[in-house]
C-alpha positions in Angstrom: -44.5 30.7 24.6 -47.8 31.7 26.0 -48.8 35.0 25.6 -51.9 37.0 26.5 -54.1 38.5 23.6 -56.7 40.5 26.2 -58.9 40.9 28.8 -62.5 41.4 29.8 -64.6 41.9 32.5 -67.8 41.0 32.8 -71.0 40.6 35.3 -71.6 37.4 36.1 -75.5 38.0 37.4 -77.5 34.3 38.2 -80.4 35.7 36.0 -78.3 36.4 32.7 -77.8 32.8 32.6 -80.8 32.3 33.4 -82.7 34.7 30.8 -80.5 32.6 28.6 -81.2 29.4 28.7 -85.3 30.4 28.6 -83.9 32.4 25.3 -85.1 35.8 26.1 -82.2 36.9 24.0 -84.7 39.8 21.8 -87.3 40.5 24.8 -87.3 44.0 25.2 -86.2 43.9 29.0 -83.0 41.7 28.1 -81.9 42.8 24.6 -80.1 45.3 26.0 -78.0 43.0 27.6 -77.3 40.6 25.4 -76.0 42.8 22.6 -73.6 44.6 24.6 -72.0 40.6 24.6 -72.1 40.3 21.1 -69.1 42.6 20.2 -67.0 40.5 22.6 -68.4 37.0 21.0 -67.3 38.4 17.9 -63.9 39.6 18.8 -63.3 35.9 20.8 -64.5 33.9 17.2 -61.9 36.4 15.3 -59.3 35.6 17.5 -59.7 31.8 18.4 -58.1 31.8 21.9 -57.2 28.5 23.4 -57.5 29.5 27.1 -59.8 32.0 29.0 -58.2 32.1 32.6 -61.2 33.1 34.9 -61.3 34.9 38.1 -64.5 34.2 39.3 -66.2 33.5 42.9 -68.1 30.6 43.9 -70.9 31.1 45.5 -71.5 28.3 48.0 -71.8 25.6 45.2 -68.4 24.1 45.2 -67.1 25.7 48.1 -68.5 26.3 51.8 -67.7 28.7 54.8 -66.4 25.5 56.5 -63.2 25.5 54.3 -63.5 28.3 51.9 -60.1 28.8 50.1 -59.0 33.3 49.5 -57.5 32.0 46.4 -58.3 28.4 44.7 -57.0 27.5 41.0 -58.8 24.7 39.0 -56.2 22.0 37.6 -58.4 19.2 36.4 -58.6 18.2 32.9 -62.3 19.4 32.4 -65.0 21.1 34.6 -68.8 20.7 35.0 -71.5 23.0 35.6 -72.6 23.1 39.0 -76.5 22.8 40.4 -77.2 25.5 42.5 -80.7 24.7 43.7 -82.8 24.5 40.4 -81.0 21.9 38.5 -77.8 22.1 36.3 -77.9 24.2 33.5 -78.4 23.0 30.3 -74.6 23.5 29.1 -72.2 21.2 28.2 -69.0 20.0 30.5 -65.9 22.4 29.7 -62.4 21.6 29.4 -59.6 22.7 31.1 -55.9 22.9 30.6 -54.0 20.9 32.8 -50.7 21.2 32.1 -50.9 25.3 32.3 -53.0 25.5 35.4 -50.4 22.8 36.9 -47.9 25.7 35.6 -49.3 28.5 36.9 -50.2 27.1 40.1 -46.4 25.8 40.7 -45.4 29.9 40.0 -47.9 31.4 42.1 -47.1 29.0 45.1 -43.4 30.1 43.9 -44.1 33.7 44.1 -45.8 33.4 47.8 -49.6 33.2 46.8 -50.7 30.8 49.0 -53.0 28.7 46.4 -56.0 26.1 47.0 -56.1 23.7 44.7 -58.9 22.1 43.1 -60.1 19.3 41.1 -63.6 17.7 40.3 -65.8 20.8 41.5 -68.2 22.0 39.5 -68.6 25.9 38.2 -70.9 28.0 39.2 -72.7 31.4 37.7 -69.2 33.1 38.7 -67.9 31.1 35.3 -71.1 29.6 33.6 -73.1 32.8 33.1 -71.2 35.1 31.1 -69.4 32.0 29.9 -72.2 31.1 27.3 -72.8 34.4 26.2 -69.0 34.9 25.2 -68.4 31.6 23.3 -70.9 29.0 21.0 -70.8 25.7 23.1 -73.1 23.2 21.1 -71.8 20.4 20.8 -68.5 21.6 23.2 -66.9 25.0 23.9 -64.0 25.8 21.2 -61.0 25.8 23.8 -60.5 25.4 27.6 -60.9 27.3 30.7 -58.4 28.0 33.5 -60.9 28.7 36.6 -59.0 31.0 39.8 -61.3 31.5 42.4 -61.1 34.8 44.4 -63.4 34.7 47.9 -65.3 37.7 47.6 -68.1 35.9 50.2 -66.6 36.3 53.7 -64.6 38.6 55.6 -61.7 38.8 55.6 -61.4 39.4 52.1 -58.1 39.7 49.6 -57.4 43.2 49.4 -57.7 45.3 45.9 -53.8 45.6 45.9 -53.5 42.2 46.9 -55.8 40.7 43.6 -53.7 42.8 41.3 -50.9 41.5 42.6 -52.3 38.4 42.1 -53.4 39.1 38.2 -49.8 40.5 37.4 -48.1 37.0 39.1 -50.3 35.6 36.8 -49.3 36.9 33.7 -45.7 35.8 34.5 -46.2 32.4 35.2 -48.1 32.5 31.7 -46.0 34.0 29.9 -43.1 31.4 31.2 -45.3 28.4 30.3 -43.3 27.2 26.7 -46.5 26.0 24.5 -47.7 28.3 22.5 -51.1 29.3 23.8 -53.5 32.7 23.2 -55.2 33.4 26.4 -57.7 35.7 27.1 -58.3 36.7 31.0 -61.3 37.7 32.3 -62.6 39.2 35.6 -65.9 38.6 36.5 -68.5 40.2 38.9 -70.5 43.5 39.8 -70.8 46.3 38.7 -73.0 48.2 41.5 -75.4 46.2 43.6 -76.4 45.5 47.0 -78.6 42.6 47.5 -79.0 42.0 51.6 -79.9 44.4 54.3 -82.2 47.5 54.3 -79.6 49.0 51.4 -80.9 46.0 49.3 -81.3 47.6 45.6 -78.3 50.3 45.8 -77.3 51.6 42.8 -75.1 54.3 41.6 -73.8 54.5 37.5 -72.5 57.3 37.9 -69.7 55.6 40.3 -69.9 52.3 38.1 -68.7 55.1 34.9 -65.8 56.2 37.3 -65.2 52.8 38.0 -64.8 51.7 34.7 -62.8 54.6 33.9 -60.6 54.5 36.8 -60.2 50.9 35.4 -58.4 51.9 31.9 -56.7 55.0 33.4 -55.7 55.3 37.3 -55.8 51.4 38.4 -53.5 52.7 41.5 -56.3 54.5 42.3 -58.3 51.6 42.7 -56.2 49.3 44.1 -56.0 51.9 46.9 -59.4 51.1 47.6 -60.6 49.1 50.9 -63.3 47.1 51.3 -65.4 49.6 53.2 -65.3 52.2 50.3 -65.8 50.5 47.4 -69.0 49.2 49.4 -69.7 52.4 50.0 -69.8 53.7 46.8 -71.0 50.6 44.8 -73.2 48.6 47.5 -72.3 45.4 49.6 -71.7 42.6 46.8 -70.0 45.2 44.5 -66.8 44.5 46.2 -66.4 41.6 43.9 -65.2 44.3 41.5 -61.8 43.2 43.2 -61.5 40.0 40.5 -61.7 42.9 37.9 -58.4 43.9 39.5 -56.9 40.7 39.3 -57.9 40.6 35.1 -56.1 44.4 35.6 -53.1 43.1 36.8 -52.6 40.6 34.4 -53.1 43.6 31.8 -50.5 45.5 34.1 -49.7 48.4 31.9 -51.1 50.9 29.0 -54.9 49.5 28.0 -57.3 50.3 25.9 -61.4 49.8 26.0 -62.5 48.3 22.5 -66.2 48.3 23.8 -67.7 48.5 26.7 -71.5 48.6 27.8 -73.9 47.9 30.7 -77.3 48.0 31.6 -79.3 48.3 34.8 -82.4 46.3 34.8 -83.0 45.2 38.2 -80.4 45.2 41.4 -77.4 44.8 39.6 -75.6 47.2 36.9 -74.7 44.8 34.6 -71.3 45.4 32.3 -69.0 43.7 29.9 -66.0 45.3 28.8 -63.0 44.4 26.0 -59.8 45.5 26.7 -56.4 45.1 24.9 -52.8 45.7 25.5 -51.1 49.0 24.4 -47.8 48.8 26.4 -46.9 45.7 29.1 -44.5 44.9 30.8 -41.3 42.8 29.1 -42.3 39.3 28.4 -41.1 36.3 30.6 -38.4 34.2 29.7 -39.8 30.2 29.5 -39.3 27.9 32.7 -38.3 24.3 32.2 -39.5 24.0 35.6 -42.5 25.8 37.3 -41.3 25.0 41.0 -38.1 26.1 42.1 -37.9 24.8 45.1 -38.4 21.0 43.8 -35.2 21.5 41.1 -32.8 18.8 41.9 -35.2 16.3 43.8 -34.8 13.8 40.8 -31.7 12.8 42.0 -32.7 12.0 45.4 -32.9 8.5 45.1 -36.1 6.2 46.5 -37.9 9.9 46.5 -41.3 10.8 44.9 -42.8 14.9 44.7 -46.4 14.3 45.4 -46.9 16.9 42.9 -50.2 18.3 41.0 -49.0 16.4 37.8 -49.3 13.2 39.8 -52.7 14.7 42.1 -54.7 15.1 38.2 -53.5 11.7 37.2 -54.2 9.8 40.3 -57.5 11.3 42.1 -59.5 8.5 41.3 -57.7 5.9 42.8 -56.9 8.6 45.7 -60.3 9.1 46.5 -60.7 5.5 46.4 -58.0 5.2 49.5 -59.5 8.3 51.2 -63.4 7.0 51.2 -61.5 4.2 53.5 -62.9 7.1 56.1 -66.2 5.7 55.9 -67.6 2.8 57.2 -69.5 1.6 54.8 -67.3 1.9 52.0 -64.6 0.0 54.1 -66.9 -2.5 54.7 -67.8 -2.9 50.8 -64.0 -3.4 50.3 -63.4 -5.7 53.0 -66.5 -7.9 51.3 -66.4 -7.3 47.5 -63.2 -5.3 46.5 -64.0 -5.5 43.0 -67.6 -3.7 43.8 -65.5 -1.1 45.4 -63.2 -0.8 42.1 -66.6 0.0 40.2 -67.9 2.3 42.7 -65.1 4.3 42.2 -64.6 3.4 38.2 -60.8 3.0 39.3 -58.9 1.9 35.4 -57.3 -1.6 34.9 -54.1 -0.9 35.6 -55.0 1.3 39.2 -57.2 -1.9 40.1 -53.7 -4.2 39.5 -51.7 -1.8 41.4 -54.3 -2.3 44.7 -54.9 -6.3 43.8 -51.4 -6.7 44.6 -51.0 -4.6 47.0 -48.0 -2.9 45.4 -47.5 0.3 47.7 -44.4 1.3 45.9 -46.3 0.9 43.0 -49.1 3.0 44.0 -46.7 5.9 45.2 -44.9 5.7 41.6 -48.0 6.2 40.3 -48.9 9.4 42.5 -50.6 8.3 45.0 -50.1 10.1 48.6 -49.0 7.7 51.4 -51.4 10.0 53.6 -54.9 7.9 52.4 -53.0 5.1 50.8 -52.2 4.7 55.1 -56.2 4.3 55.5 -55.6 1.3 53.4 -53.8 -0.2 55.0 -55.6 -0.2 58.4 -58.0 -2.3 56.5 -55.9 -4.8 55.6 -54.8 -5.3 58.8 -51.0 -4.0 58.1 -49.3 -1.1 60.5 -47.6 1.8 58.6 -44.3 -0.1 59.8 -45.0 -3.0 57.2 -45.9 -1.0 54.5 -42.9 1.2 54.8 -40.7 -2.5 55.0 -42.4 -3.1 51.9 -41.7 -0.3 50.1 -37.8 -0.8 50.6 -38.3 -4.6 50.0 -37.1 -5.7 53.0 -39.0 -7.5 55.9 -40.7 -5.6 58.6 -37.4 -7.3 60.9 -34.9 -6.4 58.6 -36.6 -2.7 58.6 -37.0 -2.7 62.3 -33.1 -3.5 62.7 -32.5 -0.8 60.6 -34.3 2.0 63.5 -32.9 3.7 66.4 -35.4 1.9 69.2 -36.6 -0.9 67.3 -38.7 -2.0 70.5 -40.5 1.3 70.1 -42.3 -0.4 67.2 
């Protein structure tokens, strides 16, 4: 069973990734810094986790204010790092873990956390910052990540009460997952910092010591924070301190600090913290099956859960059907099919299924009749025929089978 072994929280500051990768590791203004990291790099080498579960923010990269998600989780296979502006950083593609984040996502949905879920986004300095200073990545990163994405950016944001919640949901739908997996979770942002308006450059350590105190000792405390005060006592941005909450809850219980340190060098007091488990709560028991409300659909007959398992597996050849939005690419398809198979490097066997236009095939294989529809305008067939198809009757035989067959 998966179990946690830990938590940290750490800063996830633009220019510590940046300070980084120009390998100002031992310059006087960043040593500081870096070896407050290097007590947690040593403690994640000793113990050889497989998963670091992430609550992070994105900051704009992967996600806009057009559609920006309160709570997002990460299910693909792996994850790049995103290019915010200056050009991707020089660190290599990360996994993740699938399976787990497919668990975890099913039990959070379960437990009423109204999840986004995402695939094929890049992550930004709220992962890829403190990520490289925590483990060695050359050639590849020693295990996987499991990326939950907390909006911190707009207003209306998840409350403090809410993100602990949120961390202690987590650790049960870990905890049920039946591999055996070490995780480490880790909350990511402030400490104090303000870095818009005429308060641009607040500061106050004396609040980020409370803070970190408060942290270990009286979480209820903090939870019972709003918005408005923690701004008030740790500047604007330092409400991101909320995703510490949500590493808090998932260490619901008796903790204790193994190190902490943090250092102020420009606008932002920045921390990184170890924590481990003194007391918790009783362990979950292991689920066979993540998603309650879906127990017993297997023996609906004819029926297929377009599920997250299915979503990883299939997004290729689902974005395939869904770029049918755009003229051109419908065009391409209409003209040279097969160019539109390499455009979107669809495999052998997902090119077969659409060469023979096997829609029952396509759903089998998981994907949703929702784009797989934008298909079918193309090739000139009405939803009505590719539902006759599926049931391998004619579109007459079908039509005899509906109430007001003339509707049709």
């Amino acid at each position: 069973m998966a179990h946690i072994i830990g938590g940290i929280g750490t800063s996830h500051v633009p220019t510590i990734g940046l300070a980084y990768d120009r390998k100002r590791q031992h310059d006087p203004a960043w040593a500081p810094l870096f070896e407050g990291y290097k007590p947690v790099a040593k403690w994640l080498e000793e113990q050889r986790p497989d998963v670091l579960v992430f609550f992070y923010n994105d900051h704009g990269n992967s996600f806009f204010f057009d559609c920006y998600p309160t709570f997002a989780i990460g299910v693909a296979p792996e994850f790049d790092m995103a290019d915010e502006g200056a050009g991707r950083r020089p660190l290599p593609a990360i996994k993740g873990h699938a399976k787990l984040a497919e668990h975890v996502a099913n039990r959070l949905v379960n437990e009423e956390f109204d999840m986004a879920v995402f695939q094929d986004r890049p992550l930004d300095h709220g992962c890829n910052s403190p990520l490289a200073l925590l483990w060695p990545h050359e050639p590849a990163w020693p295990g996987a990540i499991l990326p939950i994405a907390i909006n911190v950016l707009q207003h209306p944001l998840p409350s403090a009460a809410r993100c602990y919640k949120l961390g202690q949901a987590v650790r049960r739908a870990i905890e049920s997952f039946p591999e055996d997996l070490k995780v480490v979770v880790v909350g990511t942002g402030g400490l104090s910092h303000q870095i818009h308006g005429e308060r641009t450059g607040f500061n106050d350590t004396d609040w980020d010591e409370e803070f970190l105190r408060l942290f270990v000792e009286e979480p209820d405390y903090l939870k019972g924070l709003t918005h408005a005060e923690l701004i008030r006592r740790g500047g604007a941005e330092s409400a991101e301190v909320i995703m510490w909450l949500a590493m808090r809850g998932a260490m619901d219980g008796q903790i204790r600090c193994l190190h902490q340190n943090h250092y102020l060098a420009t606008t932002t007091n920045m921390a990184v913290a170890l924590y481990e488990q003194v007391t918790a709560p009783p362990p979950q028991a292991a689920l066979d099956q993540a998603n309650a409300q879906l127990l017993g659909i297997e023996d609906i007959p004819g029926t297929y859960a377009f599920d997250i398992e299915h979503s990883v597996k299939a997004l290729g050849l689902n974005r395939f059907f869904w770029r049918h939005r755009e003229p051109d690419f419908r065009e391409l398809v209409r003209q040279d099919i097969e160019a539109a198979f390499d455009a979107a490097a669809l495999t052998e066997p997902e090119r077969a299924l659409v060469r023979a236009r096997d829609w029952l095939g396509l759903i089998r294989y998981g994907v949703s009749f929702f784009v797989l529809e934008k298909f079918a305008r193309v090739q000139r067939m009405s939803n009505l025929e590719v539902y006759a198809s599926m049931r391998g009757e004619s579109l007459e035989a079908f039509l005899a089978t509906r109430r007001v067959p003339a509707s049709a």
